[in-house]
N, C-alpha and C positions, 0 to 999 in steps of 0.2 A: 874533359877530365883526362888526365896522364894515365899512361897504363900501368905504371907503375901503381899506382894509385885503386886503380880496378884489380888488378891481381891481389892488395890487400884486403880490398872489401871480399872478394870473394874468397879467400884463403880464409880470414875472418868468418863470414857465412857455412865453411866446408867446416870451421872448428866446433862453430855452436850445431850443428846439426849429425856432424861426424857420430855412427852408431848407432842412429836410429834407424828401426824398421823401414824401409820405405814401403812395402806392401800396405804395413799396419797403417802407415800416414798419410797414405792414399786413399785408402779404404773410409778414416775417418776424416779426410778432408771431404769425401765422396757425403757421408750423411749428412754432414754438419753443410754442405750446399743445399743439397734435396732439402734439411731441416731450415736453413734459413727462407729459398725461395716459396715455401709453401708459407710458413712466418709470415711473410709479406703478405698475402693474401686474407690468413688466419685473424692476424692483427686489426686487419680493417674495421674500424668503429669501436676499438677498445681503448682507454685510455696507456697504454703500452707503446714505449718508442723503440724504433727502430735500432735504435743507439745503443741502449739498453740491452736489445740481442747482441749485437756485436759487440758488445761488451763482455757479455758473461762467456759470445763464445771465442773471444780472445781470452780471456783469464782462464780457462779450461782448457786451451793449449799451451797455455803460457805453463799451469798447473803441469799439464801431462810434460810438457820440456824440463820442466824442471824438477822432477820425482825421474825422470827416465836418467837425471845424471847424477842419482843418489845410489852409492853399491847396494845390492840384498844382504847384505850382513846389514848394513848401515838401519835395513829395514826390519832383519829380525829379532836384533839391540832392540830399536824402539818400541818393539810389539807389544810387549805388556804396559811399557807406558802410555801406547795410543788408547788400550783397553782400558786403562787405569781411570783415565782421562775424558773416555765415553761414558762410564759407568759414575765418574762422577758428577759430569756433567747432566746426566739424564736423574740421576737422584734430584740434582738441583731443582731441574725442572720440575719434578714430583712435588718439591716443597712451596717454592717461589716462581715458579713459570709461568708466564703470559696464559691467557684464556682468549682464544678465538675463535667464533662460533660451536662453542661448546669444549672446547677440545684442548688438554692443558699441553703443547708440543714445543714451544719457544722459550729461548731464554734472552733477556736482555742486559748484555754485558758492554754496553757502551752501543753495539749491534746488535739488533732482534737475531739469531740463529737458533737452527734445528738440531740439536747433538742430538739424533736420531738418526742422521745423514750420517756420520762418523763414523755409526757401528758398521753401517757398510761393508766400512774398508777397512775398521779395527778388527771385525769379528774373524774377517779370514787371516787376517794377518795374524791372530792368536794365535788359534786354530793350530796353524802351520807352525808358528813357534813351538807350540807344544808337542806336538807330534816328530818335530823333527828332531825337541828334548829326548824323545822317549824312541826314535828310532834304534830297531836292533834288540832292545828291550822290553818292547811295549807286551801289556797284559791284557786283558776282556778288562777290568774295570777303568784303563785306560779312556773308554768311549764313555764309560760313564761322567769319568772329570770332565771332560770333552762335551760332553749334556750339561754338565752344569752352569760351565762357564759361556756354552750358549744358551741356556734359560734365563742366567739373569738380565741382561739387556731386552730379550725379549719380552719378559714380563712386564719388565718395565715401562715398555715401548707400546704393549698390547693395553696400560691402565691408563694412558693417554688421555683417550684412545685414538691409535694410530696402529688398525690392524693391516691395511696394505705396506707399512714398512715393517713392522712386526715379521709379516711372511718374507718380506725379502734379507730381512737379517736372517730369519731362521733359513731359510733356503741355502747365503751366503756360507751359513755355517755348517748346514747338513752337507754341501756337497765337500767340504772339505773334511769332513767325518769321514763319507760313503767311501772317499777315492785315499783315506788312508787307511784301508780294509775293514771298514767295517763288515761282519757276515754279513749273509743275503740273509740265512736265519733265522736275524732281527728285523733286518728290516721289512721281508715279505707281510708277518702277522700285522705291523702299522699300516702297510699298503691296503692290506684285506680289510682292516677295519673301515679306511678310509674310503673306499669303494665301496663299502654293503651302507655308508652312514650318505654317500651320496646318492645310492640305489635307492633306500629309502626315502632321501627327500624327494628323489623323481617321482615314488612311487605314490607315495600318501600326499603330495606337496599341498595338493587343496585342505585336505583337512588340517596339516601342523603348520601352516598361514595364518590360521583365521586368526583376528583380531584379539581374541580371547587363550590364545594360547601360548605358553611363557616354554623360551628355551631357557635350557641353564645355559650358566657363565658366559652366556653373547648378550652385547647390548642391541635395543629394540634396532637401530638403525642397520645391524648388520646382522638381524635377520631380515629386514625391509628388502636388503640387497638381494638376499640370496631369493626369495620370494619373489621379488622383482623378475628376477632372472629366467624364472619360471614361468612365467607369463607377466611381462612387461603392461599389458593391455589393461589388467587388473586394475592399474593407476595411471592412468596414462596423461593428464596434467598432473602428476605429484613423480613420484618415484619412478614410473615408469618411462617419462619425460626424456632422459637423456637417451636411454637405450634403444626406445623407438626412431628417434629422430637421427641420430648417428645409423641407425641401420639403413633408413630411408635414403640417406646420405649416400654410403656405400654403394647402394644398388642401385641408386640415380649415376652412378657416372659412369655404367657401363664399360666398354671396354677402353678406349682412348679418353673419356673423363671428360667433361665441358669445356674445360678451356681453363687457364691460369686468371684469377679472378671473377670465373665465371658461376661459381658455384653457390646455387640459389638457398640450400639448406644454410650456407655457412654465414651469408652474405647479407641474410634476411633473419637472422639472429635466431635459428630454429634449433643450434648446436651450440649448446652450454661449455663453458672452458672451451672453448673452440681452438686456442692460442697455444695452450698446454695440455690437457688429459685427452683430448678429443682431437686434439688436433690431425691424429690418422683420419679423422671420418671427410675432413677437411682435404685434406690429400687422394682420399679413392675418388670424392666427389670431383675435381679437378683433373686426376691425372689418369683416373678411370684403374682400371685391373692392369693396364703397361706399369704405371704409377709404382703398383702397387707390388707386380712382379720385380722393378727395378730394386725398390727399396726393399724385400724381402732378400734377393741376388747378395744386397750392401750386407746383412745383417748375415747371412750364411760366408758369406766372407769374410766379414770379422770375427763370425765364431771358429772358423774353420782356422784363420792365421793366429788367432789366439791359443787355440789347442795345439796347432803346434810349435809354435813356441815356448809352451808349457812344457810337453813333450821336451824336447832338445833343453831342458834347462839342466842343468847338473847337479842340483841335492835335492832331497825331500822336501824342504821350505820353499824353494824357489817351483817345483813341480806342484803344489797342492796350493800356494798360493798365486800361482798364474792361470792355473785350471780351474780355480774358483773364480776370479774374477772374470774369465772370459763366460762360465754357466751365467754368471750375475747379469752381464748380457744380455745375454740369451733370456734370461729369468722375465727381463725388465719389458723386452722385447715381446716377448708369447703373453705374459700379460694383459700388457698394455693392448696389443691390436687383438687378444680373445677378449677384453671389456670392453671394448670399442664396435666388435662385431657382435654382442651381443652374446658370447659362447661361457665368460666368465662374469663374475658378480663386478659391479664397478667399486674399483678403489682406487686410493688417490696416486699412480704410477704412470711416470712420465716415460714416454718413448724417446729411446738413448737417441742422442743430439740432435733430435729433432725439437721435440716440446720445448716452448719456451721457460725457462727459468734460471734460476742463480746460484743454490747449493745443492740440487741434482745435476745439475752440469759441471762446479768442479767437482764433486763426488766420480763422476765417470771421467774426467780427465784425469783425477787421481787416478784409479782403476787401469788408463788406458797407459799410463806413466807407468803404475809398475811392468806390465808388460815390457816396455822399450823396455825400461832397465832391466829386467830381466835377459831379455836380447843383449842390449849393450852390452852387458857384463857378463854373458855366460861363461865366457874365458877365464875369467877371472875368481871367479867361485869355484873352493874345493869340495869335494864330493862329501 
């Protein structure tokens, strides 16, 4: 090949990539390795092709390339229309949406999809539109329009029922509330509630279990969970099943881990969704507590290049929605490996670009896209 020829392609190559983060791109080439070589292993005996990962995790970068070369204005134009569009879509599914294993969360518009996925990255993206409306001006009832237009997706998402996304839209959308001041004033009395209503379930947990005893407005399976949680042992072929055998998991790989391939809980079918929601139990058992410190390293460094890139952004829109996405992270993160080690109640939250799947992977290459663009274009955004 003429070097003329190579100077193109590579001038070419400096154009399409020209702007982006490299920290950030390194970071998420870094999980999405770890996430695919554990995959490998994960997959073993499941009907899941290899192909299929490499797939969803090319479309997820492809995703994140191509939102990192869309401006933030471009993003907070389309904001209420992304919201417009979740909120209709999720009614959809409230009327006409697929039922799978109880649970009404799909919709079939030529392709089975999740608009539950969307509010995601619609709800911050709101959020920050609205705030950044009301920048300079804003009032106390401000946080309450702000409540509302995070309640309704949630609601909607929690009648599903789909309460592990429920929490991370609302999550999505509280931090983007908290970091555009909301008082501490407000939010300490919800803190306090929240804490004496977990104190109490530690405290009485035997007696408000029993079979015989109804919570309000939770359905039975997610008080199972949180019961479970409590003592796993309680059930231990039914409900208690996953959490026990992921824990077993964990503490079988000791410090350096068995070996890639090696790992007996995962390999011998004792770890449920092994491939996606479990799949960290899958990774301690293999790569042991090094495994486990590496990948924790990855996830503190993508929160830490996210904030600040948030940080260095130049408006209120572009600051509340980069700093929400990168909590979202972080959200997705501490969930997934406290359900995995048994710390939190299990729900359905996949660990960022690791777990296997196809609309939470672009969901977080969207996410990891606004960041570049953010980056890319900080220059170019007026205050």
């Amino acid at each position: 090949m003429e070097k003329s020829a190579i100077k193109k392609i590579q001038k070419t190559f400096y154009r399409l990539f020209a702007g982006l983060d490299r920290q950030l791109g390194l970071i998420l080439l870094g999980l999405a390795t770890v996430g695919f070589f554990t995959f490998l292993s994960a997959s073993q005996n499941t009907p899941v092709l290899i192909e299929d990962e490499l797939r969803n995790l090319a479309l997820s970068f492809l995703v994140m390339w191509g939102v990192s070369h869309i401006p933030p204005k471009w993003l907070e134009i389309a904001a209420v229309w992304v919201y417009g569009l979740g909120i209709t879509l999720l009614v959809a599914v409230a009327v006409f949406g697929l039922i799978k294993k109880g649970a009404r969360r799909w919709l079939n518009i030529g392709l089975v999809i999740q608009p539950s996925e969307l509010m995601k990255i619609a709800m911050p993206l709101m959020l920050a539109w609205y705030f950044q409306k009301r920048e300079g001006i804003q009032k106390s009832w401000d946080y309450g329009i702000a409540t509302i237009i995070l309640g309704i997706p949630v609601l909607l998402i929690a009648r599903q029922p789909d309460l592990g996304t429920a929490l991370l839209v609302f999550a999505a959308g509280m931090y983007v509330i908290i970091l555009a001041g909301l008082p501490w004033k407000w939010i300490l009395p919800f803190v306090g509630v929240g804490a004496f209503g977990i104190l109490l379930i530690i405290i009485f947990g035997n007696s408000i279990c029993a079979p015989d005893v109804v919570w309000p407005f939770v359905h039975d399976y997610q008080k199972h969970r949180i019961c479970t949680l409590l003592d796993p042992s309680s059930d231990p072929l039914g409900k208690g099943f996953h959490t026990i055998q992921s824990m077993i998991a964990i503490g079988s790989g000791g410090f350096f881990g068995k070996g890639w391939f090696q790992g007996t809980q995962a390999h011998l079918e004792f770890i449920p969704e092994k491939h996606t929601d479990f799949i960290f139990a899958v990774l301690s058992e293999e790569f042991g507590l090094l495994g486990n410190l590496i990948l924790l390293a990855l996830f503190f460094a993508l929160i830490k290049r996210g904030l600040a890139i948030s940080a260095s952004a130049p408006n209120l829109f572009t600051r509340l929605l980069g700093a929400s996405v990168t909590l979202i992270f972080f959200t997705y993160a501490f969930v997934n490996i406290g359900m995995v080690s048994g710390l939190l109640p299990v729900v359905g939250v996949p660990l960022p670009f690791i777990s296997y799947g196809g609309t939470a992977l672009v969901t977080l290459g969207f996410g990891a896209g606004i960041l570049m663009s953010i980056h890319r274009h900080r220059r170019l955004v007026q205050s």
